[in-house]
LUMLUMLUM-876531 format. One record per atom (N, C-alpha, C): atom name; x, y, z; residue in three letters; residue number from 1. Coordinates in steps of 0.1 Angstrom, whole numbers, plus 5000, padded with zeros to 4 digits. Layout:
> titor;c1;c2;c3;kolvo;marvo
> CA;X;Y;Z;ALA;NUM
...
//
This chain:
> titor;c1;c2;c3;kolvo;marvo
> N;6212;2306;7443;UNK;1
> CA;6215;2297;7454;UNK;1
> C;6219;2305;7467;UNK;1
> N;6214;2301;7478;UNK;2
> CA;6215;2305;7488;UNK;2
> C;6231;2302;7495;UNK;2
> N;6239;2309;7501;UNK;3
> CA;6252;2307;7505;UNK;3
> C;6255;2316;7519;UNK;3
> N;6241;2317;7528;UNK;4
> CA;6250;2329;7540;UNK;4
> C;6258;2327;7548;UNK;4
> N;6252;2323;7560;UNK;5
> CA;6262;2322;7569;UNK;5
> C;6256;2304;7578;UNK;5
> N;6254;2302;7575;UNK;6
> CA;6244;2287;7581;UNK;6
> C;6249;2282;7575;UNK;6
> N;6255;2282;7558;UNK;7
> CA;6253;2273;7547;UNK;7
> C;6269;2273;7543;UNK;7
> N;6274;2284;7548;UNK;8
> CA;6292;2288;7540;UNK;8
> C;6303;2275;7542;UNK;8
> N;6298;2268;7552;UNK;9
> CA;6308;2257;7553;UNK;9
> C;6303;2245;7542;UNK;9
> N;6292;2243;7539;UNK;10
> CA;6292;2238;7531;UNK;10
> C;6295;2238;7514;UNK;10
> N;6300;2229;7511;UNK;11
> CA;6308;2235;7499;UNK;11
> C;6300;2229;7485;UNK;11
> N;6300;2238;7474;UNK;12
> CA;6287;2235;7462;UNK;12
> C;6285;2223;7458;UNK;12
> N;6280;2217;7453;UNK;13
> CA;6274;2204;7451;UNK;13
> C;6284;2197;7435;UNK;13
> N;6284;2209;7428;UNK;14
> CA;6294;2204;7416;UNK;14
> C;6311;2201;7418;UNK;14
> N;6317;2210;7429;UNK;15
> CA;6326;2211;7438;UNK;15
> C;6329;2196;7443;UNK;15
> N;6317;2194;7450;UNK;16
> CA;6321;2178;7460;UNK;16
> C;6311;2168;7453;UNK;16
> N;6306;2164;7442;UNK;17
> CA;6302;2161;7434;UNK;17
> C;6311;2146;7433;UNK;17
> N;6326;2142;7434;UNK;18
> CA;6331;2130;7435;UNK;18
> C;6331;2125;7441;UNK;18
> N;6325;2128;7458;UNK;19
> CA;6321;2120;7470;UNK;19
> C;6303;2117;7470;UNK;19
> N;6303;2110;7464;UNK;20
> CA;6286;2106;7457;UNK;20
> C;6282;2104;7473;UNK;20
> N;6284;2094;7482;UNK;21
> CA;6280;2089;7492;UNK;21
> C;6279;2104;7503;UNK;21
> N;6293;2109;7502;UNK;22
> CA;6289;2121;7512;UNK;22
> C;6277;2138;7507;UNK;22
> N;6278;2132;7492;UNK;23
> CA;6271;2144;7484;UNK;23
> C;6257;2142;7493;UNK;23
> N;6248;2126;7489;UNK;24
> CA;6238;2123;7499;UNK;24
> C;6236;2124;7512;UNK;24
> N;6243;2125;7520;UNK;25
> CA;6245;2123;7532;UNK;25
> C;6242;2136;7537;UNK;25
> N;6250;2148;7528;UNK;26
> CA;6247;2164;7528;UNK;26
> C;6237;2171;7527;UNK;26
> N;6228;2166;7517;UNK;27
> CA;6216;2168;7510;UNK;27
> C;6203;2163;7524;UNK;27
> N;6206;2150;7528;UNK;28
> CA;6199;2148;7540;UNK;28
> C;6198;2157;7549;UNK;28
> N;6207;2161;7553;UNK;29
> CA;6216;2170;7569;UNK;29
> C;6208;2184;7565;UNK;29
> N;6211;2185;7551;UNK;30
> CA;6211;2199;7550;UNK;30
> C;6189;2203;7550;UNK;30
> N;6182;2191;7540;UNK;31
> CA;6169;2192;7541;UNK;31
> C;6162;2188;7555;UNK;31
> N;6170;2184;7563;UNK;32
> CA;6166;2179;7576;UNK;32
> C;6162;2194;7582;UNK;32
> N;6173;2201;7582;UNK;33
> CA;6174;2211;7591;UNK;33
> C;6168;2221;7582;UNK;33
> N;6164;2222;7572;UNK;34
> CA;6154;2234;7563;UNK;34
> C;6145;2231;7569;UNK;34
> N;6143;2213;7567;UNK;35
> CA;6127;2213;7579;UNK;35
> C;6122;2219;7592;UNK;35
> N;6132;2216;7597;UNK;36
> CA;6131;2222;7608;UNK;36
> C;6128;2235;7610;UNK;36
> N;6139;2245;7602;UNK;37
> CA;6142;2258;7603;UNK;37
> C;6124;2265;7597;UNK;37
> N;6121;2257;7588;UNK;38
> CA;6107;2263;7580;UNK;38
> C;6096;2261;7592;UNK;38
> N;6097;2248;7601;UNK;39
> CA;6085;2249;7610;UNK;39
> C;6089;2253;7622;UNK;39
> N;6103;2259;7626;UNK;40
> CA;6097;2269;7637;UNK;40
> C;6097;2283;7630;UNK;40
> N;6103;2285;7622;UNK;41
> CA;6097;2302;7617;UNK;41
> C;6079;2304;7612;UNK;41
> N;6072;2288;7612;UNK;42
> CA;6058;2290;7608;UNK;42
> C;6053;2287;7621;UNK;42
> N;6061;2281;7633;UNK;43
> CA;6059;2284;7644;UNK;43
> C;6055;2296;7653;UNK;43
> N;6068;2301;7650;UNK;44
> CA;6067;2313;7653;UNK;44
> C;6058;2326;7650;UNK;44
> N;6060;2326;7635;UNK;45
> CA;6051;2337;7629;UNK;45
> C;6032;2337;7635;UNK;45
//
């Protein structure tokens, strides 16, 4: 699992695992912006 410096504030999944609603909410936020991040680096390249 990936943990650098983009990702450090967010905290593990088994961790925040009690907040089901914001677990989703994170999971959104977080594949939203891989999207993104994947098509300008395929942009770019």
């Amino acid at each position: 699992v990936y943990t650098g410096v983009w990702l450090r504030h967010y905290a593990p999944v088994r961790e925040r695992s009690e907040s089901e609603e914001m677990d989703k909410l994170g999971q959104l936020l977080v594949s939203n912006a891989t999207r993104r991040r994947l098509a300008g680096s395929r942009a770019s390249m």
